[in-house]
BATI-830354 format. One record per residue (C-alpha): residue in three letters; x, y, z. Coordinates in pm, whole numbers, padded with zeros to 5 digits, always signed. Each point is the difference from the previous one (the first is absolute). Layout:
<markes>
ALAXYZ;...
</markes>
This chain:
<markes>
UNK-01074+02521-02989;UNK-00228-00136+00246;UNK+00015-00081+00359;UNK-00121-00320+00167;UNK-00141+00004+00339;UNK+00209+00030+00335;UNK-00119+00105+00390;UNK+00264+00256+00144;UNK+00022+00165+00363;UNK+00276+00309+00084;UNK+00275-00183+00172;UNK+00302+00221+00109;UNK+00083+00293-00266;UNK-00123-00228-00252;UNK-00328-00186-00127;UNK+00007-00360+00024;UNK-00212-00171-00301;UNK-00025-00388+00012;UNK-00255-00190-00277;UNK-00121-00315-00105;UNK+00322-00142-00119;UNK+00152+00003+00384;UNK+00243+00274-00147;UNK+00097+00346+00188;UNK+00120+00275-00105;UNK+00093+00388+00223;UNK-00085+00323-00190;UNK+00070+00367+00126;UNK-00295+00184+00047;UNK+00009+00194-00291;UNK+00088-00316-00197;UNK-00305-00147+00114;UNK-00189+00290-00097;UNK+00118-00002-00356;UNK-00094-00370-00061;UNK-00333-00009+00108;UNK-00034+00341-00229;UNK+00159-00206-00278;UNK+00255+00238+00004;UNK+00314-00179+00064;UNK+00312+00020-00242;UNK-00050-00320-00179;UNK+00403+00030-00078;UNK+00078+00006+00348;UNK+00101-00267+00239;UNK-00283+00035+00202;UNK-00223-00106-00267;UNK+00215-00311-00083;UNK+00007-00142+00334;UNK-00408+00029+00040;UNK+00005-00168-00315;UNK+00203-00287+00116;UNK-00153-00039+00298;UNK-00382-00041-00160;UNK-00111+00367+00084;UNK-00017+00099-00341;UNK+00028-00008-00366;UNK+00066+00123-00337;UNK-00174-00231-00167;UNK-00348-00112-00075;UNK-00216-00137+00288;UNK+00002-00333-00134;UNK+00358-00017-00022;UNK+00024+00140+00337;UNK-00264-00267+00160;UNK+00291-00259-00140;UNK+00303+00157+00138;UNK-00180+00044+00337;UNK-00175-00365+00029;UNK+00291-00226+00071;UNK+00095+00257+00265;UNK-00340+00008+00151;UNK-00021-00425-00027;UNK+00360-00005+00173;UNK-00157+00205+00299;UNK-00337-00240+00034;UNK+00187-00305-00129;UNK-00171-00198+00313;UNK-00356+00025-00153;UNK+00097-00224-00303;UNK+00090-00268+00235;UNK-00200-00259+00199;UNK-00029-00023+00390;UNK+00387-00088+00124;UNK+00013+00002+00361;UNK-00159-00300+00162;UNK+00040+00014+00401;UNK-00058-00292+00218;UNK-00123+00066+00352;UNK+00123-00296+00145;UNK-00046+00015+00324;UNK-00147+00329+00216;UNK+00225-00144+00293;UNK+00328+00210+00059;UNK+00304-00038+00234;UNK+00022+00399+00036;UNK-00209+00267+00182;UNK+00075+00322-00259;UNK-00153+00325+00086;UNK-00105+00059-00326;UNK-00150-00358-00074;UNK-00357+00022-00209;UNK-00125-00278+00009;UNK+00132-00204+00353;UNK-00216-00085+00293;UNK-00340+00091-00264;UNK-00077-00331-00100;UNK+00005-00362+00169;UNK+00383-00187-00066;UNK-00043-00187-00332;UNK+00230-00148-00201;UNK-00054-00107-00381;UNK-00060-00344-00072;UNK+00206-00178-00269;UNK-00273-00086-00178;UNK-00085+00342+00000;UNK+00329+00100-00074;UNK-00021-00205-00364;UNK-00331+00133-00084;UNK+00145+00361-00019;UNK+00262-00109-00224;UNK-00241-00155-00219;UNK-00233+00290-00019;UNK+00338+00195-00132;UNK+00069-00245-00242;UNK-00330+00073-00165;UNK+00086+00386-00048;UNK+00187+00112-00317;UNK+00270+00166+00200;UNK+00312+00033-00045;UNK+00340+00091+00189;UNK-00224+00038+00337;UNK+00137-00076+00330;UNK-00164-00241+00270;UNK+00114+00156+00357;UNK-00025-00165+00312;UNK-00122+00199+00307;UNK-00181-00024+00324;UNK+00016+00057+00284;UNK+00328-00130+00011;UNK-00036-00247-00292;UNK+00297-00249+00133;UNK-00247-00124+00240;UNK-00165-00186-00203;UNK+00282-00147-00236;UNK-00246-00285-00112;UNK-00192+00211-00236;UNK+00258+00160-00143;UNK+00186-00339-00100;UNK-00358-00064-00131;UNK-00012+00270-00209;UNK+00318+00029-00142;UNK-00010-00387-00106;UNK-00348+00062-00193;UNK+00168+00299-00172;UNK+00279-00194-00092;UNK-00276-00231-00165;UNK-00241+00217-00157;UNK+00159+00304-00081;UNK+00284-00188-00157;UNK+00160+00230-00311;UNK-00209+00323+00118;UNK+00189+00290+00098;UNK-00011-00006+00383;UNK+00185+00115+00304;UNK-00037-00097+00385;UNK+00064+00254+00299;UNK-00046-00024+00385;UNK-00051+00255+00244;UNK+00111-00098+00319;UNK+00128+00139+00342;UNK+00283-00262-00049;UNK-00048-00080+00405;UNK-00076-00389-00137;UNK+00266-00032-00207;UNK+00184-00357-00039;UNK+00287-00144-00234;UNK-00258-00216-00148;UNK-00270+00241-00099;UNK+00278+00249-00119;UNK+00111-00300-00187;UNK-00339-00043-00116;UNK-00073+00344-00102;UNK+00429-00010-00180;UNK-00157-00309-00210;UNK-00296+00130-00081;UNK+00133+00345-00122;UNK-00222+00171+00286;UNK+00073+00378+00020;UNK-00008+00124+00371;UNK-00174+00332+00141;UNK+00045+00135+00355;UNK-00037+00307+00196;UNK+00308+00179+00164;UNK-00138+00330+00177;UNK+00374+00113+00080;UNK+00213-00053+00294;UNK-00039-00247+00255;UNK-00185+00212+00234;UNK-00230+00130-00233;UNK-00063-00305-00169;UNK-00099-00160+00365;UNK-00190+00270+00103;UNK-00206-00038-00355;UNK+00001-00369-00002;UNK-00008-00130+00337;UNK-00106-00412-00020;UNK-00312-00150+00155;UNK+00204-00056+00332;UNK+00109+00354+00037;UNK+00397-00072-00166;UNK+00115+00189-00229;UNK-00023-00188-00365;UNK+00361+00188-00150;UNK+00238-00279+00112;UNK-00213-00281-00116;UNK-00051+00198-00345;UNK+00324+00053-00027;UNK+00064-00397+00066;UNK-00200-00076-00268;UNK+00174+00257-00254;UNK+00332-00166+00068;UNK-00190-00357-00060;UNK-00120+00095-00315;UNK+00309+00196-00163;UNK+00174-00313+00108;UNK-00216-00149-00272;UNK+00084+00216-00260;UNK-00318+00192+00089;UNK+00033+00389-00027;UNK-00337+00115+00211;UNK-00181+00349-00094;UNK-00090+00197+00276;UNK-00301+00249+00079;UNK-00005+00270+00270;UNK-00313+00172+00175;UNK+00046+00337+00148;UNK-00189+00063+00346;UNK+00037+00273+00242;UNK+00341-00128+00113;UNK+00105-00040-00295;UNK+00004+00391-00081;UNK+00341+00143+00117;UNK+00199-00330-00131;UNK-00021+00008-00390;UNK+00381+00021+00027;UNK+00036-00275+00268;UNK-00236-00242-00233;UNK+00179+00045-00315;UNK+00276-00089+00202;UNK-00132-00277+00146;UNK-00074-00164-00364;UNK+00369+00112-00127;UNK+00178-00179+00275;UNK-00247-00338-00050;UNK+00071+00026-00396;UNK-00356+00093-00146;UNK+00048+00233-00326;UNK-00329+00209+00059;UNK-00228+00123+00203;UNK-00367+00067-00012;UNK-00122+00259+00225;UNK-00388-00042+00100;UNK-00227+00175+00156;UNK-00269-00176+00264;UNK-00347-00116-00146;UNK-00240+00085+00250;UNK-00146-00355+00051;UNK-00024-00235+00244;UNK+00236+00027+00300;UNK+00157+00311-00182;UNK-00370+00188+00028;UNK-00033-00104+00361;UNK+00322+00130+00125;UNK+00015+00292-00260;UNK+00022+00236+00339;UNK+00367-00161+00041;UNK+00111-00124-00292;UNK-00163+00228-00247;UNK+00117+00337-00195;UNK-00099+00265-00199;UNK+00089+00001-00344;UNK+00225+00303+00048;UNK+00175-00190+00258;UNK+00090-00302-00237;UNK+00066+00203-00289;UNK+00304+00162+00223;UNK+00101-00333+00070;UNK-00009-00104-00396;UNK+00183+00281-00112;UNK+00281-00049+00259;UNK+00061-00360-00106;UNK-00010+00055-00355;UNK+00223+00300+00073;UNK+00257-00256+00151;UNK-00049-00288-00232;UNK+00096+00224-00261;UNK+00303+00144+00149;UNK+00108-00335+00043;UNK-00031-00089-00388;UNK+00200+00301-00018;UNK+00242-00108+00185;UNK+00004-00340-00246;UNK-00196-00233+00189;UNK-00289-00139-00159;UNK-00303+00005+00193;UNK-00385+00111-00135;UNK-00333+00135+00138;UNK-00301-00267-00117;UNK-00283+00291+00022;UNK+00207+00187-00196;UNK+00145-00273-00273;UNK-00345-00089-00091;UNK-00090+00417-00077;UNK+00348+00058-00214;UNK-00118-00323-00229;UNK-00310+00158-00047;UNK+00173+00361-00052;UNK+00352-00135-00135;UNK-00106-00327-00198;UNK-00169-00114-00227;UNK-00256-00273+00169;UNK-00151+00081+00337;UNK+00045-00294+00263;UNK-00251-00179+00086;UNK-00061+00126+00381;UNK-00346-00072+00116;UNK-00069+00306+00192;UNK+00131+00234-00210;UNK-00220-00037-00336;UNK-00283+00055-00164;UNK-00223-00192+00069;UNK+00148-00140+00315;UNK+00101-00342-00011;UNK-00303-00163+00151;UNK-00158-00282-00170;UNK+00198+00067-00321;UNK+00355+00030+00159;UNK-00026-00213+00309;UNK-00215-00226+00121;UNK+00016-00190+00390;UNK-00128-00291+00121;UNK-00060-00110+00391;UNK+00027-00337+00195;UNK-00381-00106-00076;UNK+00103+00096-00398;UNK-00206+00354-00011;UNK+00148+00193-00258;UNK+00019+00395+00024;UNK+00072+00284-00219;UNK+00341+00066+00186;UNK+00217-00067+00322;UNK-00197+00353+00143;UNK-00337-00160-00064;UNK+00145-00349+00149;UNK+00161+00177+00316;UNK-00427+00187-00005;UNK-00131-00330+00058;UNK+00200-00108+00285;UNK-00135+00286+00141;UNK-00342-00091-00085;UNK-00114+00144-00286;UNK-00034-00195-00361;UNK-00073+00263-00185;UNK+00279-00025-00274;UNK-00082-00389-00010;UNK+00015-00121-00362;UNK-00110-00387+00049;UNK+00174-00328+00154;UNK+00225-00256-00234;UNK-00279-00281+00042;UNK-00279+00163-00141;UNK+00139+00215-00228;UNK+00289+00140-00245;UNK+00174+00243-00142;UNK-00258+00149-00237;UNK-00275+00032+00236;UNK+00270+00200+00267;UNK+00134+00247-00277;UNK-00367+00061-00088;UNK-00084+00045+00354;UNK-00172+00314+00167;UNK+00266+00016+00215;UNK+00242-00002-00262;UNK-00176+00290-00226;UNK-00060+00198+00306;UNK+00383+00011+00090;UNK+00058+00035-00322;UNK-00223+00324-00085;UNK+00106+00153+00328;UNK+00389+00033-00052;UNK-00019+00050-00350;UNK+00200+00388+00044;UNK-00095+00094-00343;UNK-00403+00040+00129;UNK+00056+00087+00387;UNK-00031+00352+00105;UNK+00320+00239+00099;UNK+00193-00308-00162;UNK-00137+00008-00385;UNK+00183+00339+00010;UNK+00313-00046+00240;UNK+00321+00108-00112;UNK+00128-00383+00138;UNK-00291-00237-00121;UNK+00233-00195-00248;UNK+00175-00074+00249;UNK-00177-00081+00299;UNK-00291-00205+00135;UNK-00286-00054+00231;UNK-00097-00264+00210;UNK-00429-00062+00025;UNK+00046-00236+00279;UNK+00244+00195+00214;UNK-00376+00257-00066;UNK-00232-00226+00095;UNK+00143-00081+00323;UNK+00063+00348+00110;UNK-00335+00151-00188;UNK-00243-00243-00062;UNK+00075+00042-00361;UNK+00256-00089-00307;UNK+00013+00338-00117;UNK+00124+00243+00254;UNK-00220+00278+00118;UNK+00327+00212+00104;UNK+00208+00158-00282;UNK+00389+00020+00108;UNK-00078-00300+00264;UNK+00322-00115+00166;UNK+00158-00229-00244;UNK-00055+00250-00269;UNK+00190+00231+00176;UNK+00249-00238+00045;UNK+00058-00086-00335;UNK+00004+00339-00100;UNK+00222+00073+00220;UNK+00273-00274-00086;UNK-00090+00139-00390;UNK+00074+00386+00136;UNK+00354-00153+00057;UNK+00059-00192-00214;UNK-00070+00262-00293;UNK+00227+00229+00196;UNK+00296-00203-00087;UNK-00129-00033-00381;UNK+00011+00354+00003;UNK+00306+00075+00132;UNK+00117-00245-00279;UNK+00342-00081+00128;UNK+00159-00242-00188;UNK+00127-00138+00273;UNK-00307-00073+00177;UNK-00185-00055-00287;UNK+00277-00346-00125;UNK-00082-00097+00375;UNK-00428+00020-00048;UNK+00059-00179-00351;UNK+00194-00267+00169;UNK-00305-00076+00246;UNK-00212-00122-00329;
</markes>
C-alpha cells in the first residue's frame, strides 16, 4: 500500500483531508491516526473510499501516478488551455453613480474608437485560443454602441469557424428594441447586476443624477427577454445589504433569475473610500453567506430550483470531475493566461483588476497596446510572470499547506493595491477568510451527507 499526498485540518469531530485531485474525504480521529501509521484495515470501507478518491493505493507508485493524473488534470484543466476571456473597455463613461464603482471618476471620459475596437479583435485572431469569450464592459459599455458594432462585425470576419462566444455587461439603463435586437441577432449573452430589492438596489446603484437605476434596469430586462434574451445577473453585498440575504433571493425569485451569486466588496475604488459605511468585516459577511445559502437551500428543498454561484463553482471542483474555469479562484489566477482587458486607447492588461488599477492611475499590470504589439510579447510579459508567480497557491506561504488550496485562489492585484505588493504580506487577509469561511460551510453539509441535500449540491454542477 502506499499513500499519496493530501493537506488535512480538524474540522468538527472529524479530520478533513483534501489533495491534489480536488477530492475530500472525513476520517474519525482515530481513523486518521491509523492511516497515516499505515495501519488501516485494508478490507475495510474506509480504505476503499480513500482509494477511490486518490488518497491511496494498493498498488505500485507508478500505477498509482496513473489512476491519480486524470483526476489531478480534471482539477487544473484551465492550464492546458490558452487565454479565453477577452474584455473590451469600451468606454470609461457610465450612466450610474455605484458605491462600490473601481474604476469611475479616476480617469478622463473616453470612449474606444472603432478603429480601435477592430484592432483588438485582430490581435485575438492571432492567438491559438480556443472556446474564449470576448466581453463587453465599461463603464457602462452601451454608451458607446459604435465600437461594439465594430467589433462584433470584425469577429464575424476574422474569427469565422473559431470557437467563440460574445457577452455584455451592462446596467441595462440604455436599453432599446434595436440594440436588444442587435445583441438577439448576434447571439450576444447579457450580464447585469441586481443587488436585491428595489430599495437596496437604489441605495447601491443610485444614477449620475441621484435616481435610483432599479426601474430603468428592470426596463431593460423586460426589453431584452422580449427578445428571447434570458439575462444573468450578479449581486454585490455592502453594508446594507447584510440583514436581507432572504429579501435578495427573493427579489431574484420573483424577477425569474435561477441563481444567485453572493459577493463580497473588493476594497477598491469608491468601495475603499467609503469602506467606513459601506464596508464589513469578514465575520459580518460570512453571517450573511451562511443565512442565504441556508435559505436557498431550503427552498430546493422545498422543490424549487435555485443555486449559489460561489458555491457551484467549489462542488465542481469537490463533486466533478473538471474544475470550472473561474478566474479568481485558481492556480495561477487568471491574469494574463485566463483573461486579458483592453481600454479605449487599446492598452491591454493582465485582467479587469489591473484595468480598473489604471483608471486609478497606476499601470503597473500593463502588458502592451494592440498597435505595437501582440499576443506573444503580452503572455511573455513581466507583468504577466509576476501575476503569475504570485497566485500560484502551490508556492505561497500558509496556502502551499491549506486544507482548501485546491479549491481556492488569490488575487495579486487585489495585493498590490492594498500592500504595495502581489504577494500578500498578511496570512488569513480578508478574502482568505472569506473563502474559508464559505468552504467551512460548505463542507458542513458534505459531512452531514444527507442525501437529500447532497441530490440538491449535485444539481448546482
Amino acid at each position: 500500500m502506499m499513500k499519496g499526498s493530501f493537506r488535512f485540518t480538524p474540522f468538527r469531530n472529524r479530520v478533513l483531508l483534501t489533495n491534489d485531485a480536488g477530492k475530500y474525504a472525513f476520517l474519525t480521529p482515530e481513523e486518521f491516526r491509523l492511516f497515516v501509521s499505515d495501519r488501516l484495515d485494508l478490507h475495510n470501507e474506509t480504505w476503499r473510499m480513500l482509494c477511490s478518491r486518490c488518497f491511496a493505493t494498493e498498488d505500485s507508485q507508478e500505477a498509482y501516478l496513473r489512476t491519480a493524473r486524470p483526476a489531478v488534470v480534471g482539477n487544473h484543466a484551465y492550464l492546458f488551455k490558452g487565454t479565453s476571456l477577452f474584455i473590451l473597455a469600451v468606454t470609461n463613461r457610465c450612466n450610474n453613480r455605484c458605491v462600490y464603482c473601481q474604476a469611475h471618476g479616476c480617469a478622463q471620459p473616453t470612449d474606444m474608437s472603432p478603429e480601435t475596437a477592430r484592432a483588438i479583435i485582430d490581435r485575438i485572431a492571432e492567438t491559438d485560443a480556443e472556446g474564449f469569450t470576448i466581453e463587453f464592459q465599461g463603464g457602462e459599455p452601451l454608451e458607446n454602441m459604435p465600437a461594439i458594432r465594430a467589433a462584433v462585425e470584425r469577429a464575424k470576419d476574422v474569427l469565422a469557424g473559431r470557437d467563440y462566444s460574445l457577452c455584455l455587461v451592462s446596467n441595462l439603463a440604455l436599453m432599446t428594441d434595436e440594440i436588444a435586437s442587435f445583441l438577439a441577432e448576434n447571439g450576444i449573452s447579457v450580464s447585469t447586476s441586481l443587488d436585491g430589492p428595489k430599495d437596496l438596489h437604489d441605495a447601491n446603484r443610485p444614477q449620475a443624477g441621484g435616481r435610483g437605476s432599479y426601474n430603468a434596469m428592470l426596463n431593460g430586462l423586460k426589453l431584452l427577454r422580449r427578445h428571447g434574451i434570458r439575462p444573468g445577473a450578479i449581486q454585490t453585498t455592502t453594508r446594507a445589504s447584510l440583514p436581507r440575504a432572504k429579501d435578495i433571493i427573493a427579489e431574484y425569485q420573483s424577477l425569474g433569475f435561477d441563481s444567485l451569486f453572493l459577493r463580497p466588496l473588493t476594497r477598491l475604488g469608491e468601495a475603499g473610500k467609503a469602506w467606513e459605511r459601506i464596508g464589513y468585516t469578514p465575520e459580518e459577511f460570512l453571517v450573511f453567506y451562511r443565512e442565504g445559502f441556508d435559505a436557498i437551500m431550503q427552498l430546493n428543498r422545498s422543490g424549487m430550483r435555485f443555486a449559489e454561484a460561489h458555491a457551484s463553482i467549489f462542488l465542481a471542483k469537490l463533486l466533478g470531475d473538471t474544475a470550472p474555469n473561474y478566474m479568481e479562484l485558481r492556480s495561477p489566477c487568471g491574469a494574463g493566461i485566463g483573461q486579458m482587458a483592453f481600454t479605449a486607447s487599446g492598452d491591454v492588461f493582465t485582467c479587469d483588476e489591473g484595468r480598473m488599477l489604471s483608471e486609478m492611475g497606476d499601470d503597473t499590470f500593463r502588458l502592451g497596446n494592440v498597435f505595437d504589439s501582440g499576443y506573444n510579447t503580452w503572455i511573455e510579459s513581466t507583468a504577466c510572470r509576476a501575476t503569475c508567480s504570485a497566485s500560484l497557491l502551490e508556492t505561497l506561504p500558509t496556502c502551499c499547506d491549506c486544507v482548501y488550496q485546491p479549491y481556492c485562489g488569490v488575487c495579486p492585484v487585489v495585493n498590490y493595491a492594498l500592500e504595495g505588493s502581489p504577494f500578500s504580506s498578511r496570512p488569513n487577509q480578508d478574502r482568505c477568510k472569506i473563502y474559508r469561511g464559505m468552504l467551512d460551510h460548505l463542507m458542513g453539509y458534505l459531512l452531514e451527507n444527507r442525501s437529500e441535500d447532497m441530490d440538491i449540491l449535485r444539481s448546482w454542477l
